[in-house]
C-alpha positions in Angstrom: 42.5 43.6 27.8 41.4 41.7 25.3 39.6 38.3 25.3 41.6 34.8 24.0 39.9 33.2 21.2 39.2 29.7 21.2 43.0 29.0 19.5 44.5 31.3 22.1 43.4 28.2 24.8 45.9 25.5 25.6 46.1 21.9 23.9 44.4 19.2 25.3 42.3 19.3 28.5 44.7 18.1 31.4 45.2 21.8 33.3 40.9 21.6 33.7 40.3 17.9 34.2 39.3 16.5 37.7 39.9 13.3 38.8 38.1 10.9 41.1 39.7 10.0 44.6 36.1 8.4 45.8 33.1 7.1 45.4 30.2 6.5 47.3 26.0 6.1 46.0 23.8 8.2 48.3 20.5 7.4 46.4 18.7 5.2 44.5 15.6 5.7 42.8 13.3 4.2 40.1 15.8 4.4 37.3 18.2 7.8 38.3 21.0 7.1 41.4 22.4 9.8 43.0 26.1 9.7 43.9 28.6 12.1 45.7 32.7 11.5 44.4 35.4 13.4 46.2 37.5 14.7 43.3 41.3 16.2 42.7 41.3 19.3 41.3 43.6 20.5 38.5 45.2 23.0 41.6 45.9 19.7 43.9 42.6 20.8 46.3 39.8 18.5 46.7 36.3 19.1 46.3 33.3 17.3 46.7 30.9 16.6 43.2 26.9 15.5 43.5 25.5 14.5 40.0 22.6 12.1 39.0 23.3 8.8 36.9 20.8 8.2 33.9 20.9 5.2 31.7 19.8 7.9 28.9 17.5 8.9 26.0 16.2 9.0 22.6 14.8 11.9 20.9 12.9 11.8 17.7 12.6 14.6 14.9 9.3 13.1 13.1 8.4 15.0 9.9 4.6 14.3 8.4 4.2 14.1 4.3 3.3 17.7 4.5 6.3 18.9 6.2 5.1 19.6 9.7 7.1 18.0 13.0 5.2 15.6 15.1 4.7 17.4 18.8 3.3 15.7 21.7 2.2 17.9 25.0 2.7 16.3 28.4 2.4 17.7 32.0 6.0 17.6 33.6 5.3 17.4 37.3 8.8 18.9 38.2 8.1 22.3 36.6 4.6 22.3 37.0 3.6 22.8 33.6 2.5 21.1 30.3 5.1 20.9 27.4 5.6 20.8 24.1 7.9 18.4 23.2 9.6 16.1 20.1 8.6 12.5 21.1 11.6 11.0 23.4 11.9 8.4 25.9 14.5 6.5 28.2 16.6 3.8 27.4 16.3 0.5 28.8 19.9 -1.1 29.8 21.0 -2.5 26.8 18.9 -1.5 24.5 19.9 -0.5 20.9 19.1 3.2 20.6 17.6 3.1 17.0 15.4 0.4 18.2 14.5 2.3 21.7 13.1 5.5 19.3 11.6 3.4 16.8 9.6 2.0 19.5 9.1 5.2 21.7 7.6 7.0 18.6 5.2 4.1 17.3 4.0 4.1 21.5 3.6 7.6 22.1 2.0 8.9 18.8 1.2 5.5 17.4 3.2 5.9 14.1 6.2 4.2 12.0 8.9 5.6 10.1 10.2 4.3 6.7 13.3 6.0 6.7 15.6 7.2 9.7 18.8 8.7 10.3 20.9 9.9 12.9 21.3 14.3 14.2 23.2 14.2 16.9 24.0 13.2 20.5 23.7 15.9 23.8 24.2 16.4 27.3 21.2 18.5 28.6 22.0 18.9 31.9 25.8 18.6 32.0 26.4 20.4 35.3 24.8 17.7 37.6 24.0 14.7 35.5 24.8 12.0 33.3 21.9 12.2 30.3 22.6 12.0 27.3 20.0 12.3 24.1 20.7 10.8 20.8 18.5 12.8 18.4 17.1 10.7 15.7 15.2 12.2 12.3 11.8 10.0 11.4 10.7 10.7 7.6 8.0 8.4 5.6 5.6 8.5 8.8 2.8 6.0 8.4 0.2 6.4 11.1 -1.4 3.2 13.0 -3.1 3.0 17.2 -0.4 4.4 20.1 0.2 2.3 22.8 1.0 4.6 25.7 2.3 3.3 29.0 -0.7 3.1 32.6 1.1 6.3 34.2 1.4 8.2 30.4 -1.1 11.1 29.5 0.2 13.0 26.5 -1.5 15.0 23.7 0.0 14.0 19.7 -0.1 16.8 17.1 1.5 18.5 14.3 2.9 21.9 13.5 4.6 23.6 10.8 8.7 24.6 11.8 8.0 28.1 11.3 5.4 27.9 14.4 7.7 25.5 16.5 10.6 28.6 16.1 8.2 30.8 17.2 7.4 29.1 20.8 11.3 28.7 21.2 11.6 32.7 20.4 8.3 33.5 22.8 9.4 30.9 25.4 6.2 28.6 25.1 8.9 25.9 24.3 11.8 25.6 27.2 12.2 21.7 26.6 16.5 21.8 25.7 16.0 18.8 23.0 12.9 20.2 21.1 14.9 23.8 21.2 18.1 22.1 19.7 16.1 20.1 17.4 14.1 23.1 15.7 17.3 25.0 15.1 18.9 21.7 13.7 15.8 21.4 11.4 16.0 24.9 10.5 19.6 24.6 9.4 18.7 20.9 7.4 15.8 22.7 5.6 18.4 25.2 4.4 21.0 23.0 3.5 23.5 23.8 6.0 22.8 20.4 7.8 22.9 16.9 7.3 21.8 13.9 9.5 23.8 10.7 8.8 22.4 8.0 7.7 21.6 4.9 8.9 21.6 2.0 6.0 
């Protein structure tokens, strides 16, 4: 038998959507809520979904003078393990995304951008959660003092793509918006990507 291809698939997305019936919170933490909805499935049976709410996050893709990509290393307590990672951070309700990575860089590595333009938005853990990440790309980096938060120990540093691609490939880098963001940056540096601009 052979396999459909993406064409093959039926229009439109009603014979997989599932629809709420209920609601209810069943916990609520710092800044992510836990809920549990009891949901109709496309068959007519019910099941029961658990997911995590998140008010979201900005990533940022910050390229020095000399062509390396800003890194930052942090412990992550849930994995046990320090990270290498683009510098990101969470949204505050309301806040204007641009102006949420604009300040999470300048806090976290202590520099500015003169230019900055938009990669892309994504889900990084869309079985169970909410998150989203808009990606951001940080060019004309001017450096000045960081201004990290009490609870915030993090390492700033540079590294040359080639050597980012190189922890994805060995594993060294696991982080889903640093991975995505390499291959992005890849594709840009060879012309077969394009962020959109923001002015």
């Amino acid at each position: 038998m052979t396999e459909k291809s993406f064409q093959d698939l039926p229009l439109g997305d009603k014979h997989l959507r599932e629809d709420v019936i209920s609601s209810e919170d069943i916990y609520g933490g710092i800044f992510l809520k836990m809920k549990r909805d009891k949901v109709s499935l496309p068959d007519g049976e019910v099941a029961i979904r658990e997911y995590l709410t998140h008010p979201g996050a900005v990533a940022i893709v910050a390229i020095l003078d000399d062509g390396r990509v800003l890194l930052e290393r942090q412990f992550r307590y849930p994995i046990n393990k320090a990270c290498i990672e683009i510098p990101a951070g969470k949204l505050e309700i309301g806040e204007n995304h641009l102006l949420c990575a604009q300040r999470e860089l300048e806090e976290e590595t202590g520099y500015t951008a003169k230019k900055w333009s938009y990669i892309r938005r994504i889900h990084p853990v869309i079985s169970y959660s909410t998150e989203f990440i808009d990606i951001y790309l940080a060019e004309g980096l001017v450096p000045g003092p960081s201004h990290l938060d009490d609870e915030e120990f993090l390492d700033v540093f540079a590294a040359p793509l080639e050597q980012l691609i190189v922890w994805v490939e060995e594993g060294e880098i696991t982080d889903v918006k640093t991975t995505i963001s390499a291959y992005w940056l890849d594709r840009y540096r060879r012309g077969l990507a394009e962020p959109s601009p923001l002015n």
